[in-house]
N, C-alpha and C positions, 0 to 999 in steps of 0.2 A: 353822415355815413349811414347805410342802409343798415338794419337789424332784421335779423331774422325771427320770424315768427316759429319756426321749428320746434315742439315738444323735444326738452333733453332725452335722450334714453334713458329711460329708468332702470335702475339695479338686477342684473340676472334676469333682464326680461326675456331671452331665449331660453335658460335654464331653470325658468320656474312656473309651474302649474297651480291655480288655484283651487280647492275641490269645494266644491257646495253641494251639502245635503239639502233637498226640499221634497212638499209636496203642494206647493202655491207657486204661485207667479214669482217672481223675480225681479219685482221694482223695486226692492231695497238697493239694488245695484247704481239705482241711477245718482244715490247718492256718494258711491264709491268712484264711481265713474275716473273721476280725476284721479285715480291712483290705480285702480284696475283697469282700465281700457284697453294697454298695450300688451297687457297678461292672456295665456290664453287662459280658459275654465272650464275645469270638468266637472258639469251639473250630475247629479246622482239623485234620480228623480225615485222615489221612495212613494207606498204605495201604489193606487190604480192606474198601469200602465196603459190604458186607452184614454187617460187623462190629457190634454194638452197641457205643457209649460209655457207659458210665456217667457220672455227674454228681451229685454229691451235692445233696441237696433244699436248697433254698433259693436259689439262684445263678438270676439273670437271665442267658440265654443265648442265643449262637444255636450252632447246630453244622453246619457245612460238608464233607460228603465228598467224596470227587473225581467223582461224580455229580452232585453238587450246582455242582462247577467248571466240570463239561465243559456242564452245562445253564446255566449264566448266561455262561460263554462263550465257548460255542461252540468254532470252529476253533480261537479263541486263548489255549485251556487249555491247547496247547501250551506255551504260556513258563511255566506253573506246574508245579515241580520235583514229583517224585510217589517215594514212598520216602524221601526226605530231607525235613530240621525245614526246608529251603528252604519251605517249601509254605504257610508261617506267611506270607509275603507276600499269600496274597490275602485273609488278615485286612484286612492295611492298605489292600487295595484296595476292600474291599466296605465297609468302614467308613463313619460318616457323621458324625465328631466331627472335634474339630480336634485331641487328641494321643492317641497308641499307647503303650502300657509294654506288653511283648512278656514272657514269661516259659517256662522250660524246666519240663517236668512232673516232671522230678529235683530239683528247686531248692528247697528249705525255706526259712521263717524263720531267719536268723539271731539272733544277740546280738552286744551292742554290751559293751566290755568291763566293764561294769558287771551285766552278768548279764539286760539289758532288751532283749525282744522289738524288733526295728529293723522300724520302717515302710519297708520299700524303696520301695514305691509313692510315697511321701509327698516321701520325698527327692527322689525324681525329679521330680516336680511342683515343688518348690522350685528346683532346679535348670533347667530350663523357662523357671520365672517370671523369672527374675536374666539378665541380663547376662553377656556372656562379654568376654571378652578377650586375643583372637586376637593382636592388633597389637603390643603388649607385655607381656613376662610380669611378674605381680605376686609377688616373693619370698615374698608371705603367702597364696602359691594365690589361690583364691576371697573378692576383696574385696568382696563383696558379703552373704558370709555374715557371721551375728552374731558379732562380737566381733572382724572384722578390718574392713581400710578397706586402700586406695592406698597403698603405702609412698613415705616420700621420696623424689623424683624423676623416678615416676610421671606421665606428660605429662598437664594436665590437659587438654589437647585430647582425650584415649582414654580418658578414664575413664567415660564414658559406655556407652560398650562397644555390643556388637552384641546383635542376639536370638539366642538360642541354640535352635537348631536340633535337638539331637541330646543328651541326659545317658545315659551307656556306666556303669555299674557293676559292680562287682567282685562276687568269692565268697570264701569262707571254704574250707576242706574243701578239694576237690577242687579243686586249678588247672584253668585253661583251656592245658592243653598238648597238644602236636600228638604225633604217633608217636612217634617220634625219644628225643623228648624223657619220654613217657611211661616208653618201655622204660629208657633209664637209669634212672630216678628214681620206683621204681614205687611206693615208700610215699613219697614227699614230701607231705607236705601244707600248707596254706597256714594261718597260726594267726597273721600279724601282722595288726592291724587298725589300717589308717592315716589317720585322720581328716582329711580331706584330699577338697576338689573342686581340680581346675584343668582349666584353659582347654587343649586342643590348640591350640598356636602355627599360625597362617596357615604355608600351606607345608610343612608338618610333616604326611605319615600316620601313621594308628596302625592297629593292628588289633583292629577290632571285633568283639567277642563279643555274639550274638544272644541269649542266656540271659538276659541281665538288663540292658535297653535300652529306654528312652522316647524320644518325638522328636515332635517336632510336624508332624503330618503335613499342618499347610497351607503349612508353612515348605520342608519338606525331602521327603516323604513318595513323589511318582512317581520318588525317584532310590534309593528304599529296595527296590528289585527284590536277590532273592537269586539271581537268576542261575538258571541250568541244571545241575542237580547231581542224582545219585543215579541211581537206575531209567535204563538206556539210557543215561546219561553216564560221559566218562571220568575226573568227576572227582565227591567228595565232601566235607564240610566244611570247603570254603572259599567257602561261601554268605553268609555273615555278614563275611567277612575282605573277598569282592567289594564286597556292597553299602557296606563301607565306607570302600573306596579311592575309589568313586562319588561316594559320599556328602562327604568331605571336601573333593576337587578342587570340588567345585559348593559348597560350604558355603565355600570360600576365595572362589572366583568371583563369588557373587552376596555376601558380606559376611555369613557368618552362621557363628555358634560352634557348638563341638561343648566339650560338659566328659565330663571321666571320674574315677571317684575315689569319693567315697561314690554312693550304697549300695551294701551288702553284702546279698549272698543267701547260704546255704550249698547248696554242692553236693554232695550227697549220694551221687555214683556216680560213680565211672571208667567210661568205654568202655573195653571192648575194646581195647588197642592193637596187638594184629594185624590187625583188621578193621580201624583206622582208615586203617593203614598203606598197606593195601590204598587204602582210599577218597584217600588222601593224596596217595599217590606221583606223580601226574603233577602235583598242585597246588605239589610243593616242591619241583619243576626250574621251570614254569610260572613260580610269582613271582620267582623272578630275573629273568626279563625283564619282569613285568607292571609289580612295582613301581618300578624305572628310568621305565618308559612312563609311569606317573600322577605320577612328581615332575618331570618334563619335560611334561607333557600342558599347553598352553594352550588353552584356551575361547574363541570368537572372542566380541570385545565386543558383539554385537549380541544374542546369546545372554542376554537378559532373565527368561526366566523357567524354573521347572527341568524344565519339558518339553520346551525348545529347547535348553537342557545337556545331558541327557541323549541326546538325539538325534544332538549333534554330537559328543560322547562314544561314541557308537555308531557314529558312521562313522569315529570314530580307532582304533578297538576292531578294526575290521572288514580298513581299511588295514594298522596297523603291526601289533598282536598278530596278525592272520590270517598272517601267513608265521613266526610262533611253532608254530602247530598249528592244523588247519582246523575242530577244537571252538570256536575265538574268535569263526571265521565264523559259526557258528552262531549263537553267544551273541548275540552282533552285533546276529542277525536278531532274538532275543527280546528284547533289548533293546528293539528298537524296537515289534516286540508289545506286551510290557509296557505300555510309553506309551500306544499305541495302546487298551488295552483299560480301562486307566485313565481316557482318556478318554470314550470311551465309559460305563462303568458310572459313572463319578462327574458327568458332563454329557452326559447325552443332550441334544438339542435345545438345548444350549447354557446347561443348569440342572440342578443338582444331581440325583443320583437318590435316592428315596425310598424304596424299596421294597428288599427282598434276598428270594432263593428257599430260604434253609436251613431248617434245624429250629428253630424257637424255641421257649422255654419262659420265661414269667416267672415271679417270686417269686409 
């Protein structure tokens, strides 16, 4: 009997966009190939836009340069960070699916300790689909993946669980550490691999790393702004660490999970940690006050949907962090851009928009 050679369809492959921040070429892809090909990709090409990107043949794409930002929009290209991986936000703005899986152009396939190429993408999308559970922790993580359930005693009123909003996954190789922390520990590297999703408890921040992150952008996606960072700012790589102090307080507010844990990417590069030090240094006096502010921050109940969170998150932003440093003020104000221009590009006239101004190219 004949067998077909046909690639299965891969998971939500009409309803999911990939975004890549870069300012190099884009041969790290060819090692993704096999799991990215039938996706399409929105490149968010960062820095010198008379730069060419390369892209290796066969990838369905679009490609975004800050020409291409300051032409769709306008005045309020201002809130799109320029010099910094910040810039991967107006992926998720111009988008027109319902989830993102975000990825660093350093980032490879891993292995799973069995020696087997790990689907990251895939897991994410599993992790998506399932249920979280914020309300009480389950000692066996993730009961919803095969081969676990609700441990005894387990309320069965919550087992139900929330949609989950946001899946954070990890790296192999290279930690996601800050300066500080770099400089002590300059060969550590990261070689345990812990099979394991859980749930971030309601009330509970974490710090989110933008290298290797899906989210459902009809769930959570206008509060997934990276902030103001890089070129002209005083502060850098805490773009990813903002949008997800954001992201959690509205993800507790309106009822909906965040998981972190599998997958694995391998990271492939350190930064610099003199240069990050630099980009660092006002962020790690900064979050001692900011993150006090987000575990105290309440959201008034009226605040329905995450464009009205976000807004009223922008005026507590403006009040208590502006007398921290008058960049908050700032931020404040793009925050509320942000929103604003999300609205606009994703409902003009009050309906989705259709059309995007980048470079395309399909298979």
């Amino acid at each position: 009997m004949a067998t077909s050679s046909a690639k299965p369809t891969p998971l939500l492959k009409d309803e999911l966009d990939i975004v890549i921040p870069t300012i190099r070429n884009l041969d790290f892809l060819e090692m993704w190939r096999p799991f990215f090909e039938q996706y399409h990709l929105i490149i968010v090409q960062d820095g010198d836009p008379s730069r060419t990107i390369r892209v290796p043949d066969g990838f369905d794409y679009e490609l975004f340069n800050r020409n291409d930002i300051n032409k769709i929009l306008g005045p309020k290209a201002s809130c799109i960070s320029f010099k910094d991986s910040a810039c991967r936000c107006f992926g998720y703005l111009v988008s027109k699916k319902k989830y993102i899986f975000t990825i660093d152009d350093d980032c490879f396939v891993a292995k799973d300790p069995s020696g087997k190429d790990i689907n990251a993408l895939e897991q994410h999308i599993k992790n998506l689909l399932t249920p979280s559970t914020p309300h009480f922790f389950n000692t066996l993580y993730d009961p919803y993946r095969e081969g676990a359930d609700f441990v005894r005693g387990y309320p069965f009123s919550l087992r139900e669980g929330v949609p989950t909003a946001v899946s954070h996954g990890l790296w192999l190789n290279i930690p996601d550490y800050d300066a500080p922390t770099q400089l002590v520990k300059p060969r550590e590297r990261n070689t345990r691999y812990v099979d394991a999703v859980m749930t971030v408890p309601k009330g509970t921040l974490f710090p989110m790393c933008g290298m290797n992150l899906a989210f459902d952008r009809e769930l959570i996606g206008p509060a997934m702004y990276f902030g103001l960072m890089g070129d002209g700012q005083p502060i850098g790589r805490y773009d990813d660490m903002w949008a997800g102090w954001c992201v959690k307080v509205i993800c507790d507010h309106l009822g909906l999970g965040v998981k972190t844990g599998l997958p694995y990417i391998w990271h492939s590069k350190a930064s610099n940690p003199f240069v990050n030090l630099k980009k660092e240094y006002n962020g790690i006096f900064w979050q001692e006050r900011a993150i006090p502010f987000f575990q105290s921050l309440a959201i008034p109940k009226d605040c329905t949907t995450v464009q009205k969170c976000y807004r009223a998150l922008a005026d507590q932003v403006k009040t208590k962090l502006g007398e921290v440093d008058p960049y908050f003020i700032k931020l404040a104000d793009a925050m509320v851009t942000w929103i604003e221009a999300w609205d606009e590009v994703n409902y003009p006239g009050g309906k989705p928009a259709k059309q995007s101004n980048g470079t395309s190219k399909s298979k």
